[in-house]
C-alpha positions as CSV (number, residue, x, y, z in Angstrom):
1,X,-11.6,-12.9,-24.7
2,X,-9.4,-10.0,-23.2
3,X,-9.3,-9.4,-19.7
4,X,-11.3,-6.1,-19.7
5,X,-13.9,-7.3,-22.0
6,X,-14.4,-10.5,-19.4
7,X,-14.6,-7.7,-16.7
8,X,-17.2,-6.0,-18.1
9,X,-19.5,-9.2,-18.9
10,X,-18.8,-10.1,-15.3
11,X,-20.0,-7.3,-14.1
12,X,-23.8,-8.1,-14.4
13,X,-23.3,-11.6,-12.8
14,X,-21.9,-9.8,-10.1
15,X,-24.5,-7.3,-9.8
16,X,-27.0,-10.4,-9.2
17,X,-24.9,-11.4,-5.9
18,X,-25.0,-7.8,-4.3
19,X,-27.9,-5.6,-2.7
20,X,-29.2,-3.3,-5.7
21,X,-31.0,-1.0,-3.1
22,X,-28.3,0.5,-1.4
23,X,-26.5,3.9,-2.5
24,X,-23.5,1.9,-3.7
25,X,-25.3,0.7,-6.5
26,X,-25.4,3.8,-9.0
27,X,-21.8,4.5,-7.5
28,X,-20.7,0.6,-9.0
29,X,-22.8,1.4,-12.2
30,X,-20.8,4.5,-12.8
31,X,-17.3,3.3,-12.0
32,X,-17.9,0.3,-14.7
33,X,-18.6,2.9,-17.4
34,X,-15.2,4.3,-16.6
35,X,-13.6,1.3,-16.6
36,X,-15.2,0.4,-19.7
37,X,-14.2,3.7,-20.9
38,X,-10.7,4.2,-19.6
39,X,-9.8,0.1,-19.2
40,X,-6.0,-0.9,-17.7
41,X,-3.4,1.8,-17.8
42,X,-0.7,1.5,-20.5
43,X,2.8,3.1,-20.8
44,X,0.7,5.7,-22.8
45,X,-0.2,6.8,-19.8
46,X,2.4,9.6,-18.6
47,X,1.7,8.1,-14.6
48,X,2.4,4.7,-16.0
49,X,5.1,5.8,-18.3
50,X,8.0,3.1,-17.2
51,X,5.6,0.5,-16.1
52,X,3.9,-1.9,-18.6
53,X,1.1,-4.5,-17.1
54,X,1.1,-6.6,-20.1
55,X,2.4,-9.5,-18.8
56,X,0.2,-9.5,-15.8
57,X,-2.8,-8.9,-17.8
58,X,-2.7,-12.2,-20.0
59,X,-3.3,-14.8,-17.9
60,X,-7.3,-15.9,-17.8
61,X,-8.1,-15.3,-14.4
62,X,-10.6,-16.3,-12.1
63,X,-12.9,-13.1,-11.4
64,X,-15.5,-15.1,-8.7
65,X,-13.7,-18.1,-6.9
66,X,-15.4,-21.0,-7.2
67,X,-15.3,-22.7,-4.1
68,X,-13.5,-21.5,-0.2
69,X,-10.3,-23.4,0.5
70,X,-10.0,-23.2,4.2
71,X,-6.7,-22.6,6.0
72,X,-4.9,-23.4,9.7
73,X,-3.5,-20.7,11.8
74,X,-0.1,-22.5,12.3
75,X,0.2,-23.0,8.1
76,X,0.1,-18.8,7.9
77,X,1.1,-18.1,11.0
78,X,4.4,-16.9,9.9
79,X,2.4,-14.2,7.9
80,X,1.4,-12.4,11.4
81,X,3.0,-10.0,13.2
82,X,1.8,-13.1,16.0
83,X,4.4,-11.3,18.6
84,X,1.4,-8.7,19.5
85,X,-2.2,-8.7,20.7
86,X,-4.5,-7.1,17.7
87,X,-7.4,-7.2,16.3
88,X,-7.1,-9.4,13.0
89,X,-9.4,-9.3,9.5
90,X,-8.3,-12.2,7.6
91,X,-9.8,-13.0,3.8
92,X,-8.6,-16.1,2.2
93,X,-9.5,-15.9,-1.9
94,X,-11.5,-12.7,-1.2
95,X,-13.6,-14.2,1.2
96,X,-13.4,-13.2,5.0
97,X,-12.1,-15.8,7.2
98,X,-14.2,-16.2,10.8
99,X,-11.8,-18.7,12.6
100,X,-8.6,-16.6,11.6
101,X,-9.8,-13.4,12.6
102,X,-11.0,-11.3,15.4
103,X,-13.2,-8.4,14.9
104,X,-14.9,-6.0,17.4
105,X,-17.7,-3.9,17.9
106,X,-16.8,-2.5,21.1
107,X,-16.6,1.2,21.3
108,X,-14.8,0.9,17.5
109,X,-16.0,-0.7,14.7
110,X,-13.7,-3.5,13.1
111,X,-15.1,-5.4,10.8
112,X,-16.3,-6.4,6.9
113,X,-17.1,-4.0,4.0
114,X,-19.3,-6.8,2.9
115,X,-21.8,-5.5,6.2
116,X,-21.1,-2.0,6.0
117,X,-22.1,-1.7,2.3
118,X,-25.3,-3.2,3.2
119,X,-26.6,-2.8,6.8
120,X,-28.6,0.3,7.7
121,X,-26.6,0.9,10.7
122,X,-23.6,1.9,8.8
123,X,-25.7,3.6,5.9
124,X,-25.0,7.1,7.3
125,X,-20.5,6.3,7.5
126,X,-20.8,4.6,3.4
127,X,-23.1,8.1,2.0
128,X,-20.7,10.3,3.6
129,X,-17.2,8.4,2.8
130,X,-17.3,5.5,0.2
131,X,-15.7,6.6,-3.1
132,X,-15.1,10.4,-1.8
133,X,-11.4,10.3,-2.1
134,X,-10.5,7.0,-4.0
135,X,-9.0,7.6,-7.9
136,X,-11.6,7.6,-11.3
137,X,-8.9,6.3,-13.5
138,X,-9.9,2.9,-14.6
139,X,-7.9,0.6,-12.4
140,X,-9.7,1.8,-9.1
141,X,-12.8,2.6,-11.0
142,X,-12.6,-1.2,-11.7
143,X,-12.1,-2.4,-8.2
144,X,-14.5,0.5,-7.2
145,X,-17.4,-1.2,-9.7
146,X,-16.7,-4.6,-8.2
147,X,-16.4,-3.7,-4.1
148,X,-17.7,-5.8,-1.8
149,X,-15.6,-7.3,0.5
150,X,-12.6,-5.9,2.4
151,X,-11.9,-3.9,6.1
152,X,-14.0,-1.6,7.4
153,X,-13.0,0.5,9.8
154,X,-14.6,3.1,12.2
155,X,-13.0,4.8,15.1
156,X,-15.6,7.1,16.8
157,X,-14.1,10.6,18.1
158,X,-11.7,10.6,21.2
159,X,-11.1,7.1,20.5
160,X,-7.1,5.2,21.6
161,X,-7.2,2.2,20.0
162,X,-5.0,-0.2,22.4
163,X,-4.0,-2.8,19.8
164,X,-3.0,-2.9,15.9
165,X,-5.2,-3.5,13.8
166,X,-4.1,-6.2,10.6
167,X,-5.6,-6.8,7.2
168,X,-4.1,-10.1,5.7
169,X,-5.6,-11.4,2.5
170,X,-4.1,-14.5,1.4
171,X,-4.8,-16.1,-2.5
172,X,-4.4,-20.5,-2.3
173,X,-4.1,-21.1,-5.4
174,X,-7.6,-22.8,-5.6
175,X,-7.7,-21.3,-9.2
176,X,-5.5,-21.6,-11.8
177,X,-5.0,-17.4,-12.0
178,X,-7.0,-15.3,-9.2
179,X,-8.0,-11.8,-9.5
180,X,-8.9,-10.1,-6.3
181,X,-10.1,-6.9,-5.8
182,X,-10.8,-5.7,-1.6
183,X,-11.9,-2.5,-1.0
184,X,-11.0,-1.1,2.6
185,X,-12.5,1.8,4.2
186,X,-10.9,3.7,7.0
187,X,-12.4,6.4,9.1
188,X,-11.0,7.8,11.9
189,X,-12.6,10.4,13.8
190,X,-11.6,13.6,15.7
191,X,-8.7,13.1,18.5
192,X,-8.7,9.4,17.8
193,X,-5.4,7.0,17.3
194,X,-5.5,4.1,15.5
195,X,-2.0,1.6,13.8
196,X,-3.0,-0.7,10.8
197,X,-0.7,-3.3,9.3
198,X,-1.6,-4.5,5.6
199,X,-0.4,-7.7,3.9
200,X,-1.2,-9.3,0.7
201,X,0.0,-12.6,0.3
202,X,-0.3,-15.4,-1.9
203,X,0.3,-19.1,-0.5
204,X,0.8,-20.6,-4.3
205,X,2.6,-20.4,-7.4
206,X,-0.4,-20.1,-9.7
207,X,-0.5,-16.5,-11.0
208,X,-2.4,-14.6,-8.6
209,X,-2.7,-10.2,-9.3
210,X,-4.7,-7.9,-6.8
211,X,-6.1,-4.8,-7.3
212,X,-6.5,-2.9,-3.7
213,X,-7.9,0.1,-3.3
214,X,-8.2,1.9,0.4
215,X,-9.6,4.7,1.2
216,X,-8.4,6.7,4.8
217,X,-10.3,9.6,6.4
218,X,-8.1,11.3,8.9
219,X,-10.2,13.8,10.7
220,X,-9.2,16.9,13.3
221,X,-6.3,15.6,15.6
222,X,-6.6,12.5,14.1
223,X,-3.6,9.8,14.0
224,X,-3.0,6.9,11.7
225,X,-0.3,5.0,11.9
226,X,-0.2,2.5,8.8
227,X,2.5,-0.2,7.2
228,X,2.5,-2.0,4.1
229,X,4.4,-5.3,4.1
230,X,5.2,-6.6,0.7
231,X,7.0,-9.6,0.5
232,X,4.9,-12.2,-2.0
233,X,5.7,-14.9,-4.3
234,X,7.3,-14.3,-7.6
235,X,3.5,-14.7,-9.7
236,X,2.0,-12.4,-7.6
237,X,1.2,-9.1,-8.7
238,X,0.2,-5.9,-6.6
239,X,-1.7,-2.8,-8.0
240,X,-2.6,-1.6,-4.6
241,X,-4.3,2.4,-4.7
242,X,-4.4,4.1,-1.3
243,X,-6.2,7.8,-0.8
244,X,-6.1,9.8,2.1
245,X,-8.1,13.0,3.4
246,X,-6.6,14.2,6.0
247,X,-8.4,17.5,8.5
248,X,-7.2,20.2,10.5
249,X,-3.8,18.9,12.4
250,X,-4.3,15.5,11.8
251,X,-0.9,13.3,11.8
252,X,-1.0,10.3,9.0
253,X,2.1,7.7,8.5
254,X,2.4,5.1,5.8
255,X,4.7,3.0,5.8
256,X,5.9,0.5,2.9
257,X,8.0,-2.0,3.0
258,X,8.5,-3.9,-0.6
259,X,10.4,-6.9,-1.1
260,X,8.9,-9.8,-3.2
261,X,6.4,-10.1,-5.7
262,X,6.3,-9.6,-10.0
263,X,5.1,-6.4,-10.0
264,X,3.9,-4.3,-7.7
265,X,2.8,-0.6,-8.1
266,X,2.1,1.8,-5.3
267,X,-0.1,4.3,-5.5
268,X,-0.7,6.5,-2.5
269,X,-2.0,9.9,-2.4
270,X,-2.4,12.2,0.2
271,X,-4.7,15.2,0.4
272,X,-4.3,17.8,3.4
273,X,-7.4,19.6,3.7
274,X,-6.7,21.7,6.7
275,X,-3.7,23.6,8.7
276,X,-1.5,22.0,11.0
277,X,-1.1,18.7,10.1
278,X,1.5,16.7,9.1
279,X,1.9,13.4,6.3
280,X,5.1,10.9,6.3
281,X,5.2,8.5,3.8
282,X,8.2,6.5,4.0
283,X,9.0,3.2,1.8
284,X,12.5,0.7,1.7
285,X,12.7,-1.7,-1.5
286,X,14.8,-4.4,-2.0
287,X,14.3,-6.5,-5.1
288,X,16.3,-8.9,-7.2
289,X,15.6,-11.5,-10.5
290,X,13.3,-9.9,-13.1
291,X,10.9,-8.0,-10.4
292,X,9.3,-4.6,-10.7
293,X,8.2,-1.7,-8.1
294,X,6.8,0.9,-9.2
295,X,6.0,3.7,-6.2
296,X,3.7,6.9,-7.2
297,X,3.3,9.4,-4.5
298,X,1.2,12.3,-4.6
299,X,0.8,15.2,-1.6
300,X,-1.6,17.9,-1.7
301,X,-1.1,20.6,0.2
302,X,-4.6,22.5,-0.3
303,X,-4.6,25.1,3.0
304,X,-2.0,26.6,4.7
305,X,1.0,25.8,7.7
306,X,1.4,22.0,6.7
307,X,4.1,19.8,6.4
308,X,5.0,16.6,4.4
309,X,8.2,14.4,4.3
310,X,8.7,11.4,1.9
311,X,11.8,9.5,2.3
312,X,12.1,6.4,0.0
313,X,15.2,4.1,-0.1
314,X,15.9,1.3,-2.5
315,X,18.4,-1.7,-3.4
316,X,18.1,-3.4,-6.7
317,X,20.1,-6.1,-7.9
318,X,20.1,-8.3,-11.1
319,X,17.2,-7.4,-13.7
320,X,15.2,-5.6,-11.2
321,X,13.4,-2.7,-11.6
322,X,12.5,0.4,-9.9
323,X,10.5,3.2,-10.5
324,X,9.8,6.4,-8.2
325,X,7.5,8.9,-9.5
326,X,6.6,11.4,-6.8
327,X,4.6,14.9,-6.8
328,X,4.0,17.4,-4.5
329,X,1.8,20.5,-5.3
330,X,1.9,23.2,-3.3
331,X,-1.7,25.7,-3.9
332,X,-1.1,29.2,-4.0
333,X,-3.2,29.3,-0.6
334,X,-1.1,27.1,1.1
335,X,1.9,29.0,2.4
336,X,4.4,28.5,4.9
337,X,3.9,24.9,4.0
338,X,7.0,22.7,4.2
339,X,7.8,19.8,1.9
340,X,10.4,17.4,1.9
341,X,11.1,14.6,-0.7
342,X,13.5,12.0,-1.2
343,X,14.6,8.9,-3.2
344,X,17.9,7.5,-2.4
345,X,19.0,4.0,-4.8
346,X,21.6,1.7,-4.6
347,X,22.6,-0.5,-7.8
348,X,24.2,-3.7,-7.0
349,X,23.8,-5.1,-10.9
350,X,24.7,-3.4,-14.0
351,X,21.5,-5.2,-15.1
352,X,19.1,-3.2,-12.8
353,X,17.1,-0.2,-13.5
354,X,15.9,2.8,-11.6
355,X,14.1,5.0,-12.9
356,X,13.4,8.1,-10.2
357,X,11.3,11.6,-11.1
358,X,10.6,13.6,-8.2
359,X,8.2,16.9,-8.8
360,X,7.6,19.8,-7.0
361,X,4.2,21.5,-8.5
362,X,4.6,25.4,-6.1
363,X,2.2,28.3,-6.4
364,X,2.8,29.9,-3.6
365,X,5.6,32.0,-2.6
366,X,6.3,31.6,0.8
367,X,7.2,28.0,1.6
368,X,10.3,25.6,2.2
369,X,10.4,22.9,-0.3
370,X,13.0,20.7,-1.3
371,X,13.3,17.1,-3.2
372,X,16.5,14.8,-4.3
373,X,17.3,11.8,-6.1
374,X,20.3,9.8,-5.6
375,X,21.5,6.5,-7.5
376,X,24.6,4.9,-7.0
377,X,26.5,2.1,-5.7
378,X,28.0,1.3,-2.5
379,X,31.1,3.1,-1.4
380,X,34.0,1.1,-2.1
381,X,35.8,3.2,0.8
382,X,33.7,2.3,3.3
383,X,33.6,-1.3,1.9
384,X,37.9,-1.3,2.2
385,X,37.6,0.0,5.3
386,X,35.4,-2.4,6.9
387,X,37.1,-5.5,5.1
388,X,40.5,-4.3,6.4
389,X,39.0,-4.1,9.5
390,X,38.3,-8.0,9.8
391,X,34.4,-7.7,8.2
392,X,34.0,-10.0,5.5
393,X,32.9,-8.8,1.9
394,X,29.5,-10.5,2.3
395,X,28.6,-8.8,5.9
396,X,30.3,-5.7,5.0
397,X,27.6,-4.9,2.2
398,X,24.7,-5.8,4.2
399,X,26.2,-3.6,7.3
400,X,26.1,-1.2,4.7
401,X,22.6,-1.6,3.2
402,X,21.4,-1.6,6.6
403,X,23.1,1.8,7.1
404,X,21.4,2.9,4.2
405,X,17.5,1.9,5.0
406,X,18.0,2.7,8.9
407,X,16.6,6.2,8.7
408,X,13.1,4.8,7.8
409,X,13.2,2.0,10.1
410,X,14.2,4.6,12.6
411,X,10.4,5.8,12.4
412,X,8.9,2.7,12.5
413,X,6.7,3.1,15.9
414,X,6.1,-1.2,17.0
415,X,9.0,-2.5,17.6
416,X,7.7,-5.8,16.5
417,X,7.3,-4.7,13.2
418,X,10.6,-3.1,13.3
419,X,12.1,-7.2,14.2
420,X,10.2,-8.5,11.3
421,X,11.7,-5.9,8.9
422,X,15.2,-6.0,10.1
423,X,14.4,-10.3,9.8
424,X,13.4,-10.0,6.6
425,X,15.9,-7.3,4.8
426,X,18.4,-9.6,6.8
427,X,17.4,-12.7,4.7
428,X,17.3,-10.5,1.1
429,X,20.4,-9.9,1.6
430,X,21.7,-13.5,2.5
431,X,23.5,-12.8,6.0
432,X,22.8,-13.4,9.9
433,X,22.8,-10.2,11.5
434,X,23.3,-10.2,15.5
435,X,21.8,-6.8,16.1
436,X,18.1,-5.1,15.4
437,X,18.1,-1.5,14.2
């Protein structure tokens, strides 16, 4: 049986595990049909043009694990950013994980999607903001149809949240091939300030793919400050979907920071429905062997005096592959907006492939907008120079790697996480670095 057609026989076994009197329920019923409709993307698919999922769809995975396979803090310890105080929602196999995490209801809301799809006390926050800005194409349709658990968080207006906030789901390999599919929901009220770290990460070498979705509700004066650390095994596989609505001079960051895994795809779309505000989305990607990134940005600009600035750097190396396919549209109401985009690749194989198409979609005639792509290789003048300077070849090409990815670290706003990624870019490039950027 193929993977979609197990899907959509799953689906009524898992309809018998959820609550079937909530609003969520037609909203599931309706997202199966599209999956059922639409199924997995294909390079058919202009948006999936140079990114095939074939082999990640045929192994026979696990849709419901079977049994919980508990873990120790000091085995995944090394998976924290455990240098900071924060609150911590921790899944192991999809399910949530008491003893590793630490959730709150104090004045903020951190806790499971699991409760908030089915208490009345949160009935009011899911009407208003489940599935309002998430994709219909069949891959988040399918995770949409299967939600259950994941984060949920609510910030209340005027809100500083003091410490980061992580989401960690970690696969054991208690099945032969997992699927898992969290849902997070993110809502950040007026004048409120929240920072959100995200990792997936898979503890085993069985064949393990997750399809994320998260949705992020930004509203007036708003500011989220989010990063994505990818850095999993080489049979794990990330389609991970992120939407976000952003009001009236709200500030949202993502960060995303790609480094291991089979495939990964990135999807993250932004829509700026108000004036004043402002969306970064900055990434760094540094793969090797036969791996794949795929990174798909989207920024609406819907309303007037907004800005936007992507900057996306990435260093491929024997069969890698890359891919960088971002928008921005510009409505012909939204003037004086200004956009800036760029993807900047380095090619250390002859093997590797980047394949970069940055779009500018303007109807409006009063703006400052401006994209670039760049692919090349390191310059062999700046290499001479540092080697005749006494730098060996090895160090001298990470120096200069570092150079090139130190503009996005630059903006990285915990220094913590700044350490880990200098640690870990550091160790993908096979050198011992005595300086943090």
């Amino acid at each position: 049986m193929e993977l979609k057609d197990k899907l959509v026989s799953s689906y009524m076994a898992f309809e018998n595990t959820v609550d079937n009197d909530t609003a969520v329920h037609e909203v599931r019923n309706e997202a199966i049909k599209i999956f059922e409709d639409k199924g997995f993307p294909s390079k058919k698919d202009e948006a999936w043009k140079y990114t095939s999922l074939n082999s990640v769809l045929k192994h026979d995975y696990s849709v419901f694990p079977k049994q919980e396979n508990a873990i120790d803090y000091k085995d995944v310890k090394k998976y924290f950013i455990h240098d900071i105080d924060s609150y911590n929602l921790v899944f192991v196999d999809g399910k949530f994980s008491s003893n590793l995490s630490q959730t709150t209801h104090d004045g903020i809301d951190v806790c499971l999607m699991s409760s908030a799809l089915t208490k009345p006390k949160y009935q009011l926050i899911i009407e208003n903001y489940f599935n309002k800005v998430a994709a219909k194409d069949g891959i988040s349709s399918l995770n949409t149809a299967f939600s259950k658990e994941g984060a949920y968080i609510h910030i209340p207006k005027n809100k500083l949240v003091e410490k980061p906030i992580q989401i960690i789901h970690f696969s054991t390999g208690n099945e032969s091939a997992l699927l898992l599919q969290p849902r997070n929901l993110i809502v950040v009220d007026e004048n409120s300030h929240v920072q959100i770290i995200e990792r997936h990460q898979s503890l085993t070498d069985n064949p393990v793919l997750t399809n994320s979705v998260t949705e992020i509700f930004a509203s007036k004066r708003a500011i989220v400050d989010y990063y994505k650390i990818q850095n999993d095994k080489e049979n794990a596989s990330l389609i991970d979907t992120t939407c976000i609505d952003q009001k009236r001079e709200s500030h949202v960051s993502m960060h995303t920071f790609t480094f291991g895994g089979k495939l990964t795809r990135n999807n993250l779309n932004f829509y700026q429905n108000g004036e004043r505000m402002d969306s970064t989305l900055n990434g760094v990607t540094i793969i090797g062997d036969k791996q794949h990134v795929d990174h798909n940005t989207l920024v609406h600009h819907i309303e007037p005096n907004c800005e936007s600035h992507q900057d996306y750097k990435g260093i491929f190396s024997d069969k890698s592959t890359g891919v960088f396919n971002g928008k921005v549209v510009v409505n012909k109401e939204a003037q004086k907006t200004n956009a800036f985009q760029s993807n900047n690749n380095i090619l250390l194989s002859d093997k590797a492939t980047i394949n970069s198409k940055p779009q500018l979609e303007i109807f409006a005639d009063d703006v400052k907008c401006s994209h670039g792509c760049t692919i090349g290789q390191l310059d062999e003048s700046a290499m001479f120079y540092m080697k005749s300077r006494g730098i060996p070849e090895k160090e001298a090409k990470a120096l200069l790697m570092f150079a090139f990815s130190n503009n996005v670290l630059n903006s990285v706003k915990i220094p913590e996480i700044k350490q880990r990624i200098t640690k870990i870019i550091a160790n993908k490039l096979g050198v011992n670095i005595g300086f943090d950027l």
